[in-house]
GULUM-902839 format. One record per residue (C-alpha): residue number from 0; chain; z, x, y. Coordinates in pm, 1 decimal. Each point is the difference from the previous one (the first is absolute). Layout:
% residues N
- nr_kette_zz_xx_yy
- NUM_A_Z_X_Y
...
//
This chain:
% residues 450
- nr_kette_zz_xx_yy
- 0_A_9375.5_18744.7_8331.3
- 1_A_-167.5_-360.8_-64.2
- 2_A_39.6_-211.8_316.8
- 3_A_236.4_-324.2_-53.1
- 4_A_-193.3_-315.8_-10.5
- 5_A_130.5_-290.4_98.4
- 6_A_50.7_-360.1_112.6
- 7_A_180.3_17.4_298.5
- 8_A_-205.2_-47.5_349.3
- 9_A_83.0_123.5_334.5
- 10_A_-109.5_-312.5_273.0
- 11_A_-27.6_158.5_360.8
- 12_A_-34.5_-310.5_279.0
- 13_A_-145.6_-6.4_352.4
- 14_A_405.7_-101.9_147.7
- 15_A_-207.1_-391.6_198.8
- 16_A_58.1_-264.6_-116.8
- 17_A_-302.8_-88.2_-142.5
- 18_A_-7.7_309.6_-189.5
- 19_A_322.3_-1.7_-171.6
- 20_A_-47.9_-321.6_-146.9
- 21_A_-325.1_43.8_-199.4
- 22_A_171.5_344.1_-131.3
- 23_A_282.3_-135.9_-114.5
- 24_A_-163.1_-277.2_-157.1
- 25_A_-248.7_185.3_-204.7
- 26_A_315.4_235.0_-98.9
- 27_A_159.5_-296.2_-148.6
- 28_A_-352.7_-87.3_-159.1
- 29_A_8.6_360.4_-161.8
- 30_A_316.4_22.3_-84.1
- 31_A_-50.3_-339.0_-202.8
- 32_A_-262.6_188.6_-201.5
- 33_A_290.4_301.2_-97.3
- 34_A_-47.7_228.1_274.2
- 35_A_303.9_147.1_150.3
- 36_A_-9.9_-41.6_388.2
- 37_A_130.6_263.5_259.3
- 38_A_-37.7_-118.1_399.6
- 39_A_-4.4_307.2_246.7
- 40_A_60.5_-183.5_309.9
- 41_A_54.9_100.1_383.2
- 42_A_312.8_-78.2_134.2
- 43_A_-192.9_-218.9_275.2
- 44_A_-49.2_-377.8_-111.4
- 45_A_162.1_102.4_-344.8
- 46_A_37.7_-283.8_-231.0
- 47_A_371.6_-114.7_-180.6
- 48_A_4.6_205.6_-299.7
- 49_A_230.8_-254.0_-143.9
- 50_A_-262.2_-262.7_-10.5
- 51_A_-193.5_244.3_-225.3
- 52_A_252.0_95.8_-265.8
- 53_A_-248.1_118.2_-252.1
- 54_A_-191.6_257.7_263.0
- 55_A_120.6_314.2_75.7
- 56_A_6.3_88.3_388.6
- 57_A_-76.7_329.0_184.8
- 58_A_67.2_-40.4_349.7
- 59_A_-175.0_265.0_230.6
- 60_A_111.8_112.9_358.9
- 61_A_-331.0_-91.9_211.6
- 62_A_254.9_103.9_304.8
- 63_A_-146.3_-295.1_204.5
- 64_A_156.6_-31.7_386.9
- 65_A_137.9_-362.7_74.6
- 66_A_-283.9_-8.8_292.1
- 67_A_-275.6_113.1_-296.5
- 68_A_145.5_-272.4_-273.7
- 69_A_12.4_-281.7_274.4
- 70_A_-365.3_99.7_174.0
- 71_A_-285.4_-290.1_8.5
- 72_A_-246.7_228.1_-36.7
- 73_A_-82.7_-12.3_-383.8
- 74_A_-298.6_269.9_29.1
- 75_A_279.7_248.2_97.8
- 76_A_266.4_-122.1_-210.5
- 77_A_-219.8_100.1_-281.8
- 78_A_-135.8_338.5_152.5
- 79_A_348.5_70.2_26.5
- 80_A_93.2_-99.3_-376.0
- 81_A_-256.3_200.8_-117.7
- 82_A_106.2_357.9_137.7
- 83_A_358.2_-80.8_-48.0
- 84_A_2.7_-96.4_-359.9
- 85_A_-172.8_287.4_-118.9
- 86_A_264.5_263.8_-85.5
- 87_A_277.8_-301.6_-74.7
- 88_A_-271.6_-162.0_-239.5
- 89_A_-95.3_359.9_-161.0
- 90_A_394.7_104.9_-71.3
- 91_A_58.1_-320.5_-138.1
- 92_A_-297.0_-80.6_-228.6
- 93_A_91.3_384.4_-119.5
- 94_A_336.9_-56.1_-91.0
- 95_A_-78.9_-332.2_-218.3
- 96_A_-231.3_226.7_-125.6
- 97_A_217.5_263.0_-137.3
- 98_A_304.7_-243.7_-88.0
- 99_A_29.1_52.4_-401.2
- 100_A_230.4_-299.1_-20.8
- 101_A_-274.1_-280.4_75.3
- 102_A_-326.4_-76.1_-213.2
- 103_A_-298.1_203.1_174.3
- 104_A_-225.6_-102.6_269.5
- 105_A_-325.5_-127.1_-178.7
- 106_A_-122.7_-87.3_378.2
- 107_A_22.5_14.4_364.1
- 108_A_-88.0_-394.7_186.6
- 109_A_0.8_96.3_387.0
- 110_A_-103.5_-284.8_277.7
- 111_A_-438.5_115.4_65.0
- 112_A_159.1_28.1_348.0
- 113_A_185.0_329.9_-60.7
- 114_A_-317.6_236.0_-145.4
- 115_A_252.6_268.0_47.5
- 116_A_157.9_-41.8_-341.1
- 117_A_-308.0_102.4_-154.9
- 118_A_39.8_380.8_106.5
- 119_A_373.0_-57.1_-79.4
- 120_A_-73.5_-122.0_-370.3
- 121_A_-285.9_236.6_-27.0
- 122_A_254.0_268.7_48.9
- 123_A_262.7_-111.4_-209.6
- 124_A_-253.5_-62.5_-311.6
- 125_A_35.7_-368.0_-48.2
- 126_A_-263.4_-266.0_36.3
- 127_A_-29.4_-216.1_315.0
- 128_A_-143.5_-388.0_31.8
- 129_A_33.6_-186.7_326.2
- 130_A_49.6_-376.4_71.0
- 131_A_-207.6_-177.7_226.0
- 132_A_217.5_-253.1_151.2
- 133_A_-289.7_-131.7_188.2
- 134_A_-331.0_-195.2_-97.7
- 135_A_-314.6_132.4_-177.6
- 136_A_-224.9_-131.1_258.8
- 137_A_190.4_189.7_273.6
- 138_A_27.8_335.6_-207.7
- 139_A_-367.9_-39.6_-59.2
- 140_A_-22.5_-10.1_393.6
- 141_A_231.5_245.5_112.8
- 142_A_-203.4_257.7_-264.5
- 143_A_-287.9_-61.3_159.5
- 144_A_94.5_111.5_371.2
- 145_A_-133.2_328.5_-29.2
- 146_A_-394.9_-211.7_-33.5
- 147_A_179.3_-198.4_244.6
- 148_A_39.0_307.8_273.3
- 149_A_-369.8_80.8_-94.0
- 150_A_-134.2_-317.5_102.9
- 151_A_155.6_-6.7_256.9
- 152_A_282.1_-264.8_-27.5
- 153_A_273.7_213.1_143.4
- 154_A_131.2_-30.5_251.0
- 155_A_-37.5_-380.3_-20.8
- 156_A_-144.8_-83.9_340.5
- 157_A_176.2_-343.5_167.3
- 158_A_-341.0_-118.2_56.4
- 159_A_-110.7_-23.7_-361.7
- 160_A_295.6_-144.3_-148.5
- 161_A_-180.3_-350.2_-93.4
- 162_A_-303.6_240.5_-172.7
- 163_A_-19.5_7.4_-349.8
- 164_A_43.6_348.6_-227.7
- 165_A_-334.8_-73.3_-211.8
- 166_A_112.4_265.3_-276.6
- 167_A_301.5_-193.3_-94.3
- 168_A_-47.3_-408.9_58.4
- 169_A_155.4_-216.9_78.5
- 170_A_170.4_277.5_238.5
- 171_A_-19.2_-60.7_409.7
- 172_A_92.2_328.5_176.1
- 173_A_351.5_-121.9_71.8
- 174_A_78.6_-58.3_-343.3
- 175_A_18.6_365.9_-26.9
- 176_A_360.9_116.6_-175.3
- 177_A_54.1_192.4_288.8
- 178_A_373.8_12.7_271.0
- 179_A_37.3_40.5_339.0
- 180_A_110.0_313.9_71.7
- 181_A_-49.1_298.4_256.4
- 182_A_-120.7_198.1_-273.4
- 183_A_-266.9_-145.3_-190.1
- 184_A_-121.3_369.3_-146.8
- 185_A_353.7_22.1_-154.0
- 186_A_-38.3_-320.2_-152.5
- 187_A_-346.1_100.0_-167.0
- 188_A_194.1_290.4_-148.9
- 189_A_247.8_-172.3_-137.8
- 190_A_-246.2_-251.2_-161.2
- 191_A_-223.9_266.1_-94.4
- 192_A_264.8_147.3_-153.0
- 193_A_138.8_-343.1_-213.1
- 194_A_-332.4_-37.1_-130.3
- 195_A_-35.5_342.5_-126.6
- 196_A_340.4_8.3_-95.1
- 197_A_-75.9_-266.2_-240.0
- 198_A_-311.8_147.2_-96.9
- 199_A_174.9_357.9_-118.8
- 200_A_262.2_-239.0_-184.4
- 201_A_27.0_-90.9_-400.0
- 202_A_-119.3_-355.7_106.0
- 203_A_116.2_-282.3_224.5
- 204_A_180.9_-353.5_-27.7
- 205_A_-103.7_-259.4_171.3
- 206_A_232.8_-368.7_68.1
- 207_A_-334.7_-208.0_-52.8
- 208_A_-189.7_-147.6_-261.4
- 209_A_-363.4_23.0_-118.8
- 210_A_-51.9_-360.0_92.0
- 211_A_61.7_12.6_340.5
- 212_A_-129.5_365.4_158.8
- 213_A_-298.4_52.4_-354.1
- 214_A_-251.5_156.1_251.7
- 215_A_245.9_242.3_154.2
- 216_A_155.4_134.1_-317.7
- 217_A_-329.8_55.0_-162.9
- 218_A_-133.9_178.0_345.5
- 219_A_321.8_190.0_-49.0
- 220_A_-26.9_106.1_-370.9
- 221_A_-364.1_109.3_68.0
- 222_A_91.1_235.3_303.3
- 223_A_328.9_141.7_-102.2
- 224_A_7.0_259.8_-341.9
- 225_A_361.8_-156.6_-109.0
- 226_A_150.8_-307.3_-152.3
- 227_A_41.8_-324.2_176.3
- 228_A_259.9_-237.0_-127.3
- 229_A_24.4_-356.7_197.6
- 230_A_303.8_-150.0_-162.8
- 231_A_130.2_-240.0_279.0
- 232_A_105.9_-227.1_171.2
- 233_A_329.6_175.2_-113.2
- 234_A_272.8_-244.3_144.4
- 235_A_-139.2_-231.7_-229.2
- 236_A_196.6_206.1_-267.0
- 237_A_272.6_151.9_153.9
- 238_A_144.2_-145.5_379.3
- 239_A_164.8_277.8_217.0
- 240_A_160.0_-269.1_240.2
- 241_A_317.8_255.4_-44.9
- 242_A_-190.6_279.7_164.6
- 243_A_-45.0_-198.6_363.5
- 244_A_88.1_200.3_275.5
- 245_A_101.5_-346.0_179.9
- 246_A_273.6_-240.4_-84.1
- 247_A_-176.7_-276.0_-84.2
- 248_A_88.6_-324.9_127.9
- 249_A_54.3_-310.0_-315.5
- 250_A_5.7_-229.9_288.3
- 251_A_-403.4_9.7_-22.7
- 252_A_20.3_-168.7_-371.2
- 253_A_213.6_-289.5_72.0
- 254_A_-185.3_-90.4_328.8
- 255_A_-300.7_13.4_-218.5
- 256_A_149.1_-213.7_-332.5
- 257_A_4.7_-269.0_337.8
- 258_A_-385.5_-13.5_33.3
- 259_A_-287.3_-203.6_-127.1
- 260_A_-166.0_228.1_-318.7
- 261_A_-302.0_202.3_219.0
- 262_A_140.1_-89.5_351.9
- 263_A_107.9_312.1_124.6
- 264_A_-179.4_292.5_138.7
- 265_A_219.2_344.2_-56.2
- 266_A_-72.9_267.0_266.1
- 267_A_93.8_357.8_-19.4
- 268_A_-198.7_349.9_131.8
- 269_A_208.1_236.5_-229.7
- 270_A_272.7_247.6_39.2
- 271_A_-218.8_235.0_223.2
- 272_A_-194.7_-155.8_234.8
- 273_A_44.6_-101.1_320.2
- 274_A_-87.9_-217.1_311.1
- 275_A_61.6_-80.3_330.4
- 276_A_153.4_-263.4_194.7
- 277_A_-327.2_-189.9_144.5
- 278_A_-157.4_12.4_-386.4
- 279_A_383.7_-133.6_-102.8
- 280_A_8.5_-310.7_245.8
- 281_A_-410.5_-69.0_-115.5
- 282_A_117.5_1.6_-363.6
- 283_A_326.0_-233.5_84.1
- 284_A_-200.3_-266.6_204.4
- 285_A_-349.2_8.6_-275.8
- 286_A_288.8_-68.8_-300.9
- 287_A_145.9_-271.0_249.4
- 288_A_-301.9_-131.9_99.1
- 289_A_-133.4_-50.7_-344.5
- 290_A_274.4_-260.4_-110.4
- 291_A_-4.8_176.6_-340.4
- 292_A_361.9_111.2_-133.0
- 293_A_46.8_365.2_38.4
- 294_A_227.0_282.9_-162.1
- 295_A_-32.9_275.2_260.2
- 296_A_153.9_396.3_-131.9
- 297_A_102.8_150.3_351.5
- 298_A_147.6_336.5_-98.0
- 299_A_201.1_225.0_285.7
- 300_A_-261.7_184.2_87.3
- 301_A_-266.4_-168.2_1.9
- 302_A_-56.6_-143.7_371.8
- 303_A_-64.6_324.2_199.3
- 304_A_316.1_52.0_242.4
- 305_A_192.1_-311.8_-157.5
- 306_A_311.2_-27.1_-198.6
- 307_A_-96.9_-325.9_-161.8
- 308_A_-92.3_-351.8_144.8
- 309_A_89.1_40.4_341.9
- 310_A_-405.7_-45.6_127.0
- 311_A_6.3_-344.6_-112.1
- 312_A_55.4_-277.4_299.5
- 313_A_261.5_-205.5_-9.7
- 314_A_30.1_-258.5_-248.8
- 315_A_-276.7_99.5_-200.8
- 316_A_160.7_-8.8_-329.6
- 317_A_201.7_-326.0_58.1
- 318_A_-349.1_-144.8_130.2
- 319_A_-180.9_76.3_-334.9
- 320_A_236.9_-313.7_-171.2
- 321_A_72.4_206.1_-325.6
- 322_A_-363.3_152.4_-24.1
- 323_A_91.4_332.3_7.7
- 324_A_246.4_232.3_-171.1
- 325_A_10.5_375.7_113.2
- 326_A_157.7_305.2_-153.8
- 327_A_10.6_315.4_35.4
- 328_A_-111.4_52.1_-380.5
- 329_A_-94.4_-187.4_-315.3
- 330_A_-0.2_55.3_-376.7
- 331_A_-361.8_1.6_58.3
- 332_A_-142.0_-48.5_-381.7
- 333_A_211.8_-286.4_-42.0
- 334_A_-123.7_-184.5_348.3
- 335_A_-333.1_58.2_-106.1
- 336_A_45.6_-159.2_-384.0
- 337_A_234.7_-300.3_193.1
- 338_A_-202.9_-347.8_-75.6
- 339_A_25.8_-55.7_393.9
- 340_A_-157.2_297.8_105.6
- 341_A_-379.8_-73.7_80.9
- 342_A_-131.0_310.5_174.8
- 343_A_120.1_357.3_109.8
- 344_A_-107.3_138.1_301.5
- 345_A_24.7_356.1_-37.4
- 346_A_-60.4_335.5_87.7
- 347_A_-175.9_90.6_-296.7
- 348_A_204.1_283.8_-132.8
- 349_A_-150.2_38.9_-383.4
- 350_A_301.8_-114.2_-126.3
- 351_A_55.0_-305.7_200.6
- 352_A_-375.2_-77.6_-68.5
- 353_A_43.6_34.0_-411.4
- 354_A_290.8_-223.0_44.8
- 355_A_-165.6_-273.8_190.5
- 356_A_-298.1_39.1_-245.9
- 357_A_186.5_-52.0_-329.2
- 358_A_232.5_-286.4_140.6
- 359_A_-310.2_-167.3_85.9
- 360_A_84.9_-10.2_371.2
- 361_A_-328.2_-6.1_301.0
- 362_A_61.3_222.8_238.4
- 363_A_-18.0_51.1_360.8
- 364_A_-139.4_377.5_121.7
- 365_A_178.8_212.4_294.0
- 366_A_-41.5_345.8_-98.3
- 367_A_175.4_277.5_182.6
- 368_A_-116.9_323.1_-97.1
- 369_A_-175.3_208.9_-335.3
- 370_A_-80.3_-157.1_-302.3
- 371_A_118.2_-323.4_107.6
- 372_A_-327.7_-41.2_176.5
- 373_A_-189.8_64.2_-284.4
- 374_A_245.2_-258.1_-195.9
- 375_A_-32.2_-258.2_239.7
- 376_A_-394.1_43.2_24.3
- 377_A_-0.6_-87.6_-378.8
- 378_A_195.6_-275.4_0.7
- 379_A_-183.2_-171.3_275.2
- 380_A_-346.2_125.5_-95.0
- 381_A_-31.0_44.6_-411.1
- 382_A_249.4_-135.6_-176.4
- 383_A_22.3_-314.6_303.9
- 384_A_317.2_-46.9_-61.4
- 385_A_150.9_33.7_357.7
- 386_A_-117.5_-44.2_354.2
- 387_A_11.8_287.8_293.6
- 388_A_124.5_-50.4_319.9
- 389_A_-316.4_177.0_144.7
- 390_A_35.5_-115.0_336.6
- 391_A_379.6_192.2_80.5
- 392_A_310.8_-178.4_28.8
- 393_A_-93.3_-307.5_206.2
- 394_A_232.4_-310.0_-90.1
- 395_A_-317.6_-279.5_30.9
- 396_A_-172.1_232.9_-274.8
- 397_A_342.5_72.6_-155.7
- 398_A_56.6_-425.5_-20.1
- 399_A_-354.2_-54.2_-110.2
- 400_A_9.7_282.0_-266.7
- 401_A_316.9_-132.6_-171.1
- 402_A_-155.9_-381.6_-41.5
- 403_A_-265.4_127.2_-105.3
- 404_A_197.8_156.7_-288.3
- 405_A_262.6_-250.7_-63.6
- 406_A_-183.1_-338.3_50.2
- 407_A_-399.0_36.1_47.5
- 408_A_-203.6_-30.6_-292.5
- 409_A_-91.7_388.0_65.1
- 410_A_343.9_71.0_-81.2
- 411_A_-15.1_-232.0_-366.6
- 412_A_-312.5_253.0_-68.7
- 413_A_173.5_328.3_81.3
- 414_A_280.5_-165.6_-199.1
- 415_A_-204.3_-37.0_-311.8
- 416_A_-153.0_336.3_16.2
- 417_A_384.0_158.6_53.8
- 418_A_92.5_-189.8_-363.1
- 419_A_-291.4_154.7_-161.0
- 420_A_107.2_326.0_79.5
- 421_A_363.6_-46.2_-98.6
- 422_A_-124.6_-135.6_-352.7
- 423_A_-148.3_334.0_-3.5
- 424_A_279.9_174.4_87.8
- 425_A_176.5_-149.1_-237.8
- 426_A_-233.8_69.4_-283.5
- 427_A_-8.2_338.0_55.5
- 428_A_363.4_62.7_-91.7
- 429_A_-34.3_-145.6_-353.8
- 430_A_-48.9_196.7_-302.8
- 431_A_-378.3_68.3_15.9
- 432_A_8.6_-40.2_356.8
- 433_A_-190.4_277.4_202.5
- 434_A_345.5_144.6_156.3
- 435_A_190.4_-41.4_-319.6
- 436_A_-287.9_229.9_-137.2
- 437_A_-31.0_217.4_289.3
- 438_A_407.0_66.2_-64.3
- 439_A_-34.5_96.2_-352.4
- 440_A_-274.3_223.1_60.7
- 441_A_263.4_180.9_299.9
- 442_A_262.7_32.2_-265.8
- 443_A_-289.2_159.1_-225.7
- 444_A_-79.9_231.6_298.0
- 445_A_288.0_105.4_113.1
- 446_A_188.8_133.4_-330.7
- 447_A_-398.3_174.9_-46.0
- 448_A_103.5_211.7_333.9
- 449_A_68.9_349.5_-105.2
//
């Protein structure tokens, strides 16, 4: 019998935060081109299904313990994920298979983080691409650790941190996309295993544009056999504010409709990372210090061994005169397109880094971990449209760092650069714009996929 073709797609996220939200949105961005959308999602971080009412959900039993769902440890959190969803993921994917009643499964989108889906779509005879929630730049790095091991990179020695990696400038050896962890082998498996994940896949999306990471995607086209499509930034079409794992707090808005247009620097590190209570204090006194107005995200969590506030002194809030305003979250993507927001300090996640890039908004560098090194290396270093705290979190270099930004004439240049880019951004997404193009050539691809 002839194999049903059809337009429905099955979407498979990485359950962080960060993940879910570029996967939804490029589901919405597919299913505005006719495709059908199916979500197979764990049960752990699982998004309202109610906010999505034309996506169908899966929800699979990843049989998480409290202790596992709640660890800090994001290297085993994933490790973890990625044994556990297996089976779940396979039973699943097979049943939407076979279910007559709904329009076939032209194609399987999995996060590039879970290469297991390959053998599990390989087996179950329908075609696989990945999304790359991540930059092309930091791919393009993390594909080249094996050279890396060879020349002898890894381990990264403390000593050579400041040295730069000559095969991939402007790289220092700490810009490496690498974690802290007790098991570094393990986590050159599991990128190893990402990158030729991707590799064995039907081709790979990417949230960027051609203006912005060029070099990268055409290193990437010429070393990998399949299809590359960069179609981003992707909350420019469709937000996914709905899918937050975090109530956010409206509160952040109305302090900001209060401030001078520019006069506000928003600071945030993600919904992952964390810090502890000496870098906490160094970051409260350097925004204090600098006299500049200040929206500062403190989720629970964040301050190792802290519920919330409770390592700030005394009357430091009530000394800051209506300064500051802190939260526990924000509707980030409308902070950072708020006339009064001036500059983001951030942790460089790739899709707080798009964001700042296409509102326009400079940026301040403290990355934690991964690709976010990479990220924050390019902002700083090739597209200048950022500064890096290079010295650690030291509140003199913290102060200096943010008037540099907000009220030196370095800052009006890194400004200007920042609006170039989000012109380009913005051109990309029109009709014969380079992602609008890349998007109709996916659609092409993806009903070609036998």
């Amino acid at each position: 019998m002839e194999p049903r073709k059809g337009r429905r797609l099955a979407l498979f996220p990485l359950p962080l935060q960060g993940h879910i939200n570029p996967m939804l949105q490029l589901a919405s961005i597919l299913h505005s081109k006719g495709f059908s959308i199916t979500i197979i999602h764990t049960n752990f971080n699982s998004p309202n299904p109610s906010n999505y009412p034309h996506f169908t959900f899966h929800f699979i039993n990843e049989n998480l313990s409290e202790c596992e769902a709640t660890t800090t440890d994001i290297f085993a959190l994933l490790k973890l994920l990625t044994i556990r969803c297996v089976e779940p993921f396979r039973e699943c994917l097979s049943k939407v298979l076979s279910d007559m009643s709904e329009e076939p499964i032209a194609c399987l989108i999995s996060d590039a983080v879970f290469p297991f889906t390959q053998a599990v779509a390989d087996s179950l005879k329908v075609p696989r691409m990945v999304l790359r929630t991540g930059g092309a730049s930091s791919f393009l790095v993390m594909a080249a650790f094996p050279f890396l091991r060879q020349r002898g990179y890894f381990p990264i020695q403390d000593s050579k941190l400041e040295e730069p990696v000559a095969e991939l400038v402007p790289l220092k050896v700490k810009d490496l996309p690498v974690i802290n962890t007790s098991e570094p082998e393990s986590f050159h498996q599991v990128v190893d295993g990402m990158v030729n994940g991707t590799k064995a896949s039907s081709g790979v999306i990417w949230n960027t544009f051609e203006d912005l990471e060029q070099p990268a995607i055409a290193a990437l086209r010429h070393q990998f056999s399949i299809p590359i499509f960069p179609i981003g930034p992707f909350h420019k079409c469709y937000s996914s504010s709905s899918s937050s794992l975090f109530t956010e707090d409206r509160s952040s808005i109305s302090w900001l409709d209060k401030r001078a247009p520019k006069s506000v620097i928003y600071v945030s590190f993600g919904s992952i990372a964390a810090i502890n209570e000496t870098e906490f204090l160094e970051i409260a006194w350097g925004l204090a210090n600098s006299k500049q107005h200040f929206l500062l995200v403190v989720r629970p969590g964040l301050v190792l061994g802290t519920e919330w506030l409770e390592p700030l002194p005394n009357g430091f809030i009530e000394n800051l005169d209506g300064r500051g305003h802190i939260v526990k979250w924000a509707p980030q993507t409308e902070v950072l397109v708020h006339s009064a927001c001036g500059a983001f300090w951030t942790h460089n996640g790739w899709n707080s880094t798009l964001e700042s890039i296409c509102e326009g908004v400079p940026m301040i560098c403290m990355p934690c971990f991964t690709d976010q090194k990479v990220n924050a290396r390019y902002v700083s270093d090739v597209w200048r449209v950022g500064l890096q705290l290079e010295k650690g979190l030291k509140r003199g270099e913290i102060e200096r760092t943010i008037r540099s930004l907000m009220v030196e004439k370095e800052g009006e240049e890194i400004r200007h650069r920042v609006l170039q880019l989000k012109d380009k951004a913005n051109m990309c997404l029109r009709q014969d714009g380079t992602s609008c193009q890349s998007l109709e050539s996916l659609v092409t691809h993806i009903l070609s996929l036998e």
